[in-house]
C-alpha positions, -999 to +999 in steps of 0.1 A: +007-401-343+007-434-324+039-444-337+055-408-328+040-415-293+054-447-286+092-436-302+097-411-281+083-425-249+105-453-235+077-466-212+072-504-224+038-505-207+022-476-231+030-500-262+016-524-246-013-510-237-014-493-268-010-526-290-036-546-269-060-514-274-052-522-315-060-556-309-092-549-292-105-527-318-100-548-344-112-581-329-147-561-322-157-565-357-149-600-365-169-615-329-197-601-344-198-606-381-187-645-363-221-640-338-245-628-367-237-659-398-244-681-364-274-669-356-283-674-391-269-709-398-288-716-370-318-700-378-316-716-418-303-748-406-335-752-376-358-745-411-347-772-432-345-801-408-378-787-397-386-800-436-367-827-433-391-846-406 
């Protein structure tokens, strides 16, 4: 439907705004699967140097 969208219009800023939307949705996803194994490296890595000393 997108596709048939952006064919028939020849706007160039509604692909583009269309594409960064793409882009936006699909970086969502990997910031916070990237936030959440941080937190818990951080959270493992605080317990063993904890045993460490």
């Amino acid at each position: 439907m997108c596709r048939a969208v952006l064919e028939s219009e020849s706007d160039p800023s509604q692909a583009k705004g269309i594409n960064n939307g793409i882009v936006y949705l699909m970086a969502i996803p990997y910031i916070l699967v990237a936030t959440l194994g941080f937190f818990i490296y951080k959270t493992y890595n605080k317990k063993t140097t904890a045993k460490k000393t």
